[in-house]
C-alpha positions in Angstrom: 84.8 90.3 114.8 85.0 86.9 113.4 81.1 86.4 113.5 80.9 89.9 111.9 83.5 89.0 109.0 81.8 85.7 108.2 78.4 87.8 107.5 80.4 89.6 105.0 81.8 86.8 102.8 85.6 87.5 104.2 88.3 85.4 106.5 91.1 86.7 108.2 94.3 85.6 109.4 96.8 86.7 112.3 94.7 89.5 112.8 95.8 91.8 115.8 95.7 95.7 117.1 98.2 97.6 115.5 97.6 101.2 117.0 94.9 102.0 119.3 93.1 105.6 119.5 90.9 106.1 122.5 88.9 109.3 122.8 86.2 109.1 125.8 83.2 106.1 124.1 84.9 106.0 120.4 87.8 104.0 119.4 89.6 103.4 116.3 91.7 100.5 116.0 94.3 99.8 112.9 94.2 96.0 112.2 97.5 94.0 110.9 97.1 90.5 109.3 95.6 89.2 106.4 91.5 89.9 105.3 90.7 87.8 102.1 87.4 87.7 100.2 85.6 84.0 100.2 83.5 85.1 97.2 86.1 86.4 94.7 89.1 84.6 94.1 92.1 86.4 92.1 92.7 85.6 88.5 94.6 83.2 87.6 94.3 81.6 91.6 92.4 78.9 93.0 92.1 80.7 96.1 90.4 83.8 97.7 92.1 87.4 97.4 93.8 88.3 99.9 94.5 91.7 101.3 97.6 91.9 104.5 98.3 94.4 106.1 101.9 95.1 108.1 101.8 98.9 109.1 100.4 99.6 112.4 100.0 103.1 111.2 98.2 101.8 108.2 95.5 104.9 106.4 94.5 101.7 104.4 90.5 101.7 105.1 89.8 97.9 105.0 91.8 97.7 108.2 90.6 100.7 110.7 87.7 99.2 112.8 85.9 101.7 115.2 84.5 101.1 118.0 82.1 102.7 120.3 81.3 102.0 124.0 77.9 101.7 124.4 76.0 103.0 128.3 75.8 99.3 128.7 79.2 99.6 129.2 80.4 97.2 126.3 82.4 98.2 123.0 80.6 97.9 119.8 82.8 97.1 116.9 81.7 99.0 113.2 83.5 97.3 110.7 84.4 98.8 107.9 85.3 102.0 110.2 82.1 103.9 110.7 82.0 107.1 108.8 81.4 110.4 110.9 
């Protein structure tokens, strides 16, 4: 995930699985913690802008991850959630 972020110009911080929704290969997973943007910073800020999320339940978009296993047998992580 980290590798994946980094890619994207974002950090995150205290990230962790909030809900977890398992149906046969797919997953979706609600992330809580912190996602900020390296490339824009807020106005007025010297820092990046930040986005945190505390719901586990969250419908917030930036934080539902899906994931798909694979017949390797490994789980594939689609960040932002892939759309069906």
């Amino acid at each position: 995930m980290t590798a994946l972020m980094a890619q994207h110009s974002l950090s995150a911080h205290d990230l962790a699985a909030g809900s977890v929704e398992v149906t046969g290969d797919k997953a979706v997973v609600i992330l809580t913690g912190s996602i900020c943007s390296a490339d824009a910073t807020a106005p007025g800020t010297a820092g990046p802008r930040c986005l945190t999320n505390t719901d586990q339940n969250s419908t917030n978009p930036g934080f539902k991850v899906t994931l798909e296993q694979l017949s390797d047998g490994k789980w594939y992580v689609y960040f932002p959630a892939k759309s069906s």
